[in-house]
C-alpha positions as CSV (number, residue, x, y, z in Angstrom):
1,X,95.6,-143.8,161.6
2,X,92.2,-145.1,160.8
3,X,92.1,-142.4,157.7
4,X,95.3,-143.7,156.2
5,X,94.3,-147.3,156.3
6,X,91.0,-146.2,154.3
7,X,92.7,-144.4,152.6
8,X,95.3,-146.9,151.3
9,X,92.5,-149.3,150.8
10,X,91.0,-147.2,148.4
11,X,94.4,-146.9,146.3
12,X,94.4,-150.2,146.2
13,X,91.1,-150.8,144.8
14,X,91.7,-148.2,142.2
15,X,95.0,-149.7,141.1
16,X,94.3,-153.2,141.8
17,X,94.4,-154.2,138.0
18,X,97.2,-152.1,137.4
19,X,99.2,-154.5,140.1
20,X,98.0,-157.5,138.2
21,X,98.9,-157.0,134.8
22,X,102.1,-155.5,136.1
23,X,102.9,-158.6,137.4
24,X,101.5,-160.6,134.6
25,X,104.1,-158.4,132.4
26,X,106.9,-158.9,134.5
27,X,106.5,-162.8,135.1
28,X,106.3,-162.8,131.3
29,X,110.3,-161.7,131.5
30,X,111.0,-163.7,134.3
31,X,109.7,-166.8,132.9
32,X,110.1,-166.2,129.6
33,X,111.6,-169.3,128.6
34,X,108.4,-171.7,130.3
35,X,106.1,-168.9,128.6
36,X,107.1,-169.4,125.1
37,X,106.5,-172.6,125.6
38,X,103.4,-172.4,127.0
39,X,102.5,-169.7,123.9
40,X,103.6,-172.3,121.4
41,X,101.4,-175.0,123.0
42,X,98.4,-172.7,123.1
43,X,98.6,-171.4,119.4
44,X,98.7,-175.2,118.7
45,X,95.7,-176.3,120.9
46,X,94.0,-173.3,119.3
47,X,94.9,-174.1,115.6
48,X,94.9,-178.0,115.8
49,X,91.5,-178.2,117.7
50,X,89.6,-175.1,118.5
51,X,89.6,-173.9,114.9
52,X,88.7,-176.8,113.1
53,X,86.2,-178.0,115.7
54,X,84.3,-173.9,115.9
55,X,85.1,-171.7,113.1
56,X,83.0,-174.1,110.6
57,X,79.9,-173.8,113.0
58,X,80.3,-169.6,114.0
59,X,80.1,-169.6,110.0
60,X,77.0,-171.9,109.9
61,X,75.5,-170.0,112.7
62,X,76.0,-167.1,111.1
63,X,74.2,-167.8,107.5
64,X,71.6,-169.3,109.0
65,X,70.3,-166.7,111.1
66,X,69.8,-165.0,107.4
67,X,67.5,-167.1,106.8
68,X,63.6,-168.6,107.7
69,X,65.0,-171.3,110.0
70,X,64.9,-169.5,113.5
71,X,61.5,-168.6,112.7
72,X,60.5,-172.3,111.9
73,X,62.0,-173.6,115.0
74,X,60.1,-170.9,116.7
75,X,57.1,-172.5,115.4
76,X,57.8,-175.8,115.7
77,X,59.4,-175.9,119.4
78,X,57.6,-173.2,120.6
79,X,55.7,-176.0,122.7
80,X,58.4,-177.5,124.0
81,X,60.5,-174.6,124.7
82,X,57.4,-172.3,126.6
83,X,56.8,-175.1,129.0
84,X,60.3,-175.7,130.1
85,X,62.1,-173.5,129.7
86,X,59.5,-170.1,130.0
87,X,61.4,-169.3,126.3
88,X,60.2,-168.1,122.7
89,X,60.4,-171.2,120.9
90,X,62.8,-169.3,118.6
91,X,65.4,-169.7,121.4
92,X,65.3,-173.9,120.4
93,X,67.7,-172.7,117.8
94,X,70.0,-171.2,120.0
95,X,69.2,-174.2,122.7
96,X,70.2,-176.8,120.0
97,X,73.3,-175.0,117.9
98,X,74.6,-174.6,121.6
99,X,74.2,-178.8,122.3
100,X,75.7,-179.4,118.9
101,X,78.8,-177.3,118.5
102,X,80.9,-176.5,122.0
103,X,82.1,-173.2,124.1
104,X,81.0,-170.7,123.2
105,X,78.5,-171.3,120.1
106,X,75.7,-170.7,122.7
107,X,76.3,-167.2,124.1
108,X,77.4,-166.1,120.3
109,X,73.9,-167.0,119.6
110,X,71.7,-165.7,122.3
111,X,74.0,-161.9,122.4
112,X,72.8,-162.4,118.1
113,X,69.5,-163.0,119.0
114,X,69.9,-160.1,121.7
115,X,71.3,-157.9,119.1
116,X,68.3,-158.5,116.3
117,X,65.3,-158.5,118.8
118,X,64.4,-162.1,118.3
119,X,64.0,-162.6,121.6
120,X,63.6,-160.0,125.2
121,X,66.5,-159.4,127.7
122,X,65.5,-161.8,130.0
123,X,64.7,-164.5,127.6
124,X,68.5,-164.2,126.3
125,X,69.8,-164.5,129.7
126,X,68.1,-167.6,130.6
127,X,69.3,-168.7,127.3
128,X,73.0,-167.4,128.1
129,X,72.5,-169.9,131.5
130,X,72.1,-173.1,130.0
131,X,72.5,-173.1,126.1
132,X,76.1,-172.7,126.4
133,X,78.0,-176.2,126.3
134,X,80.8,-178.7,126.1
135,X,79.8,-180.0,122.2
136,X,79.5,-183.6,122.0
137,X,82.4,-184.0,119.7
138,X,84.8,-183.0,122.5
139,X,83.3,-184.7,125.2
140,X,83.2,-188.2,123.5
141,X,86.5,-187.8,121.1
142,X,88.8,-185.9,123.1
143,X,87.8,-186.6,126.3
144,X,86.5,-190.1,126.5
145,X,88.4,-191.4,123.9
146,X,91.7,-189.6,123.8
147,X,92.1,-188.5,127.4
148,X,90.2,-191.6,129.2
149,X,90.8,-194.2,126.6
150,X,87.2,-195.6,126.7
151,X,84.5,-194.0,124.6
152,X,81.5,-195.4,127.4
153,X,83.1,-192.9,129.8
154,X,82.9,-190.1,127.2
155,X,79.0,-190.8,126.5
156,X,78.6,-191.4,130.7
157,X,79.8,-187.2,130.4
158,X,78.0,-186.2,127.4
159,X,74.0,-187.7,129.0
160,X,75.0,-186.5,132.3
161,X,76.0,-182.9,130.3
162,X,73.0,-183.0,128.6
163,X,70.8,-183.5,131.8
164,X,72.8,-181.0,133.5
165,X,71.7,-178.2,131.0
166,X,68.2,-179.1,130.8
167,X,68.0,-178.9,134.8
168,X,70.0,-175.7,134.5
169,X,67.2,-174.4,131.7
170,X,64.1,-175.5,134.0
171,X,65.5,-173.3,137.2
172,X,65.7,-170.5,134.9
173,X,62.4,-170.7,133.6
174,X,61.8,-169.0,136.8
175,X,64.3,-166.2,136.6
176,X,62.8,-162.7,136.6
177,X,59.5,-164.5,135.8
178,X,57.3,-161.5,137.4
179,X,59.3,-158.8,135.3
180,X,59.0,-161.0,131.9
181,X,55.7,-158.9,130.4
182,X,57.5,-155.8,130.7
183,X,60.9,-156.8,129.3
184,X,59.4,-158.3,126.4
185,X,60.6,-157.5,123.2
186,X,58.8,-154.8,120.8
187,X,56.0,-157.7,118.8
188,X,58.3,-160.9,119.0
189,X,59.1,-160.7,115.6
190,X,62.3,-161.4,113.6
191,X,63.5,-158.9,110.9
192,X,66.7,-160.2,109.0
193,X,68.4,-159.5,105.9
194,X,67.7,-162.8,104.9
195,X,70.2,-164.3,102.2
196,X,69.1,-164.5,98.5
197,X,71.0,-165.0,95.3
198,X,71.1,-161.4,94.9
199,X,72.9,-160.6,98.2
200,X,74.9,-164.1,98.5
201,X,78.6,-163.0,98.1
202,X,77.8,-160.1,101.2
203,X,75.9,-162.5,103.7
204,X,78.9,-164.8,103.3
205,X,81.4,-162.3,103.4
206,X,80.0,-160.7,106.7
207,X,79.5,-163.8,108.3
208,X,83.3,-165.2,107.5
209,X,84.3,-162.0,108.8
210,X,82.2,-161.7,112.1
211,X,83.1,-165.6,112.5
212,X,87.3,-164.7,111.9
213,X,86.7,-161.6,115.0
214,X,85.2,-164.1,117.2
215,X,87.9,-167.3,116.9
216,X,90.3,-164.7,117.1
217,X,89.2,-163.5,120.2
218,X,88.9,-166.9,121.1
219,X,92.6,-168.1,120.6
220,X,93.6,-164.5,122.5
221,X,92.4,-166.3,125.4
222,X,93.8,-169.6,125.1
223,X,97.0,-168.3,124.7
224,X,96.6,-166.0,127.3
225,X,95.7,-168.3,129.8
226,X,98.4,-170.7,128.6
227,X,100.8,-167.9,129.8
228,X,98.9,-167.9,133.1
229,X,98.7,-171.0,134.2
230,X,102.4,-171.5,133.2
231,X,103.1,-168.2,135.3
232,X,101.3,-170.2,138.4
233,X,103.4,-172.8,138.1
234,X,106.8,-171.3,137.8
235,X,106.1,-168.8,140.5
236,X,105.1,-171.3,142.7
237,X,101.8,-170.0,143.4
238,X,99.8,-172.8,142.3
239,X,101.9,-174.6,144.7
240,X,100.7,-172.5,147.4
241,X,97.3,-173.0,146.3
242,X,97.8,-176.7,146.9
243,X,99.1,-176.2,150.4
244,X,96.5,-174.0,150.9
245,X,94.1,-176.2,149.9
246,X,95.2,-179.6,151.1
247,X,93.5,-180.4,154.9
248,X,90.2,-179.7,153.2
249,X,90.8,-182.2,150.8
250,X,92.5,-184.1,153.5
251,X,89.2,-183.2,155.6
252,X,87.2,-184.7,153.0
253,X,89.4,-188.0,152.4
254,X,89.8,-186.8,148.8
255,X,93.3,-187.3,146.9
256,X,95.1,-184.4,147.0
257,X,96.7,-185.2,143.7
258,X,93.5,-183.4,142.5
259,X,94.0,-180.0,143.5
260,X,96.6,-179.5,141.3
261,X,94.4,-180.1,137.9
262,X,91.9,-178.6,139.1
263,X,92.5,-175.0,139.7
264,X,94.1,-175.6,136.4
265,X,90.6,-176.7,135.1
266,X,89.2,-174.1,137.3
267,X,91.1,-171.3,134.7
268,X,91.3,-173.3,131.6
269,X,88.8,-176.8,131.3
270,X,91.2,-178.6,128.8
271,X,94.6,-178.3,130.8
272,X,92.5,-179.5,133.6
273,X,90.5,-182.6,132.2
274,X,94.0,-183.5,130.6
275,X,95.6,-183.4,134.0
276,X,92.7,-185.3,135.6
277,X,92.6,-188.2,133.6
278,X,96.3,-188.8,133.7
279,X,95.9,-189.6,137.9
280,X,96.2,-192.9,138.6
281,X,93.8,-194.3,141.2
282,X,91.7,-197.0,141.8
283,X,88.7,-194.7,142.5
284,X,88.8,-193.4,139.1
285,X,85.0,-192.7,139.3
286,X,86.1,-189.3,141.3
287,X,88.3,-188.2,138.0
288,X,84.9,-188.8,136.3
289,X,83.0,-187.2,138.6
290,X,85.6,-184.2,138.9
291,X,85.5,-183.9,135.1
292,X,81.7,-183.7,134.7
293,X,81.9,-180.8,137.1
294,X,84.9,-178.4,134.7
295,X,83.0,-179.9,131.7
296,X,79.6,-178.0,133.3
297,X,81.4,-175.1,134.6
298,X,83.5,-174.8,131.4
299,X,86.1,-172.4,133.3
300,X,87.2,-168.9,133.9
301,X,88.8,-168.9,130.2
302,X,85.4,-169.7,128.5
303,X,83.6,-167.4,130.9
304,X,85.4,-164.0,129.6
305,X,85.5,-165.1,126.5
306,X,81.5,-164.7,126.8
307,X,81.6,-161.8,129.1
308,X,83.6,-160.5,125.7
309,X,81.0,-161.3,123.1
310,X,78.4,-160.2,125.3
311,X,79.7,-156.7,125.6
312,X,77.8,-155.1,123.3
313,X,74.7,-155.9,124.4
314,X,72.7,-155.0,127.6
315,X,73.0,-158.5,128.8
316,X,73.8,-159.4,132.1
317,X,77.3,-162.1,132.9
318,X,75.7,-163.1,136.1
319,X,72.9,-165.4,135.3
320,X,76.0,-167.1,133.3
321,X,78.1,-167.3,136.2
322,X,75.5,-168.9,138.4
323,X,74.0,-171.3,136.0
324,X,77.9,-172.6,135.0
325,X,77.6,-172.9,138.6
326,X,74.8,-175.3,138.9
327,X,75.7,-176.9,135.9
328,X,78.7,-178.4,136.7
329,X,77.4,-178.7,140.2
330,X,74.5,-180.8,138.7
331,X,75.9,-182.7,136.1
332,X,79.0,-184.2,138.7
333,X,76.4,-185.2,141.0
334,X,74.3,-187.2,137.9
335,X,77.7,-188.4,137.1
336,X,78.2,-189.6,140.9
337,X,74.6,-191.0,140.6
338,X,74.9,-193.4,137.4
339,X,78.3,-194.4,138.3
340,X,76.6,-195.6,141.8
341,X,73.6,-197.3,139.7
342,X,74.6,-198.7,136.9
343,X,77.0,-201.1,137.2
344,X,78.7,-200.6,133.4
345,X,79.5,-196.9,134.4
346,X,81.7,-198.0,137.0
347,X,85.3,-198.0,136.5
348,X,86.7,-198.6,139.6
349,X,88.8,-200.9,140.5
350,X,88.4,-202.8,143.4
């Protein structure tokens, strides 16, 4: 008996994805008509925001890493970024680009920098735990503005986002710190086919076309997870989920109208922050709070879409996984500080 209960829990390992995706398939026939709708509104989030808000930026990533300007941060920054954050200061380039832009202009970078030697294994891994970012556009405009109405409560997320990653960056300073002479790589230096007049037309060309892969890939997963958390909700799962989950909410006297959004958020951050913000409570400081944490986290969508461009490379997911972790961790309890400090970050109503 004991050899046929191992031995039908090893069939199940080896066939545990087949199961899933053969249910993914068949909920896609079985809910077909919530699915297409869920489809249509992820082609559009992709086209109407993630597009516009990326692609420009994946190009401008891309042409300037053929040229002199990593190695001029690397000189500039180097002091601030050996200090901190125990990185080449060539990785400031990666560290800012990843502030600047959104999900997931950071990892594209460091797996780049990865890919051309500018910087060793471990330094790209430290850089994959903390350089990769809601972008400040999003945070204030879409989610202060749009999905919060108030523009205060978008720049509340985007300092307590910022504050988050640095935090994140200093823990890592210390990752792998004893192995870091021996992953090293080669001198340190940077060789590029940097862009000239001569070679214009075929630096632009490649990095359009590297650019196009990657958003690609990109609205793959949108849509995709569209479909899923559609799936979730006609099955009734994410129902169960809520069950599930409601005494420990209950335990910890938090609304359970919460747990809804955010295993949504948990998948997929902008589904989730939508949700959030639409609660009505007087306690809105815990939607706040709730949203700096997907905002740090960033979700299970964003996370394979790294794992993806990461691939290629020999760098590792899980010092992403762990400092999306702390991140979101970090920045919600910044969030729960200011709110609690300053009295023009809090929106409660009393």
């Amino acid at each position: 008996m004991k050899t046929k209960t191992h031995f039908f829990v090893v069939k199940f390992k080896r066939n545990f994805f087949a199961i899933i995706f053969l249910f993914f398939a068949f909920s896609l026939v079985l809910f077909s008509k919530n699915n297409l709708a869920a489809v249509k509104n992820g082609l559009t989030l992709w086209a109407t925001t993630v597009v516009p808000s990326l692609f420009p930026f994946f190009v401008a990533t891309q042409l300037l890493m053929h040229t002199n300007i990593v190695n001029f941060f690397g000189r500039a920054l180097n002091n601030f970024m050996k200090p901190i954050f125990n990185i080449d200061g060539k990785g400031s380039f990666c560290f800012i680009m990843g502030l600047l832009s959104g999900y997931p202009v950071g990892a594209k970078i460091a797996s780049e920098f990865r890919k051309n030697n500018i910087c060793s294994k471990v330094e790209c891994e430290r850089l994959l735990s903390f350089t990769n970012n809601s972008g400040p556009l999003f945070i204030i405009a879409t989610v202060g503005i749009s999905m919060f109405g108030n523009s205060t409560i978008g720049v509340l997320l985007l300092l307590t986002h910022v504050l988050g990653c640095f935090t994140v960056g200093f823990i890592f300073r210390f990752y792998h710190k004893r192995n870091y002479r021996n992953s090293l790589s080669n001198d340190g230096k940077y060789i590029s086919n940097y862009v000239s007049f001569s070679n214009l037309g075929e630096v632009l060309s490649e990095s359009i076309s590297s650019s196009i892969s990657t958003i690609l890939t990109i609205g793959g997963f949108v849509v995709i997870f569209s479909s899923i958390i559609s799936i979730l909700k006609s099955s009734g799962i994410l129902s169960g989920l809520c069950m599930i989950l409601t005494p420990v909410f209950n335990f910890l006297h938090i609304d359970t109208s919460f747990i809804s959004p955010l295993i949504t958020g948990f998948l997929e951050i902008t589904n989730g922050i939508s949700i959030i913000s639409d609660i009505k409570i007087k306690n809105i400081s815990v939607n706040i709070i709730f949203t700096a944490f997907l905002l740090g986290f960033g979700g299970i969508s964003v996370l394979l879409q790294v794992w993806s461009i990461i691939s290629k490379t020999d760098l590792s997911i899980k010092p992403y996984i762990v400092g999306k972790i702390l991140h979101g961790l970090i920045a919600s309890f910044y969030t729960f500080l200011a709110i609690n400090m300053f009295s023009f970050f809090n929106f409660n109503l009393y």
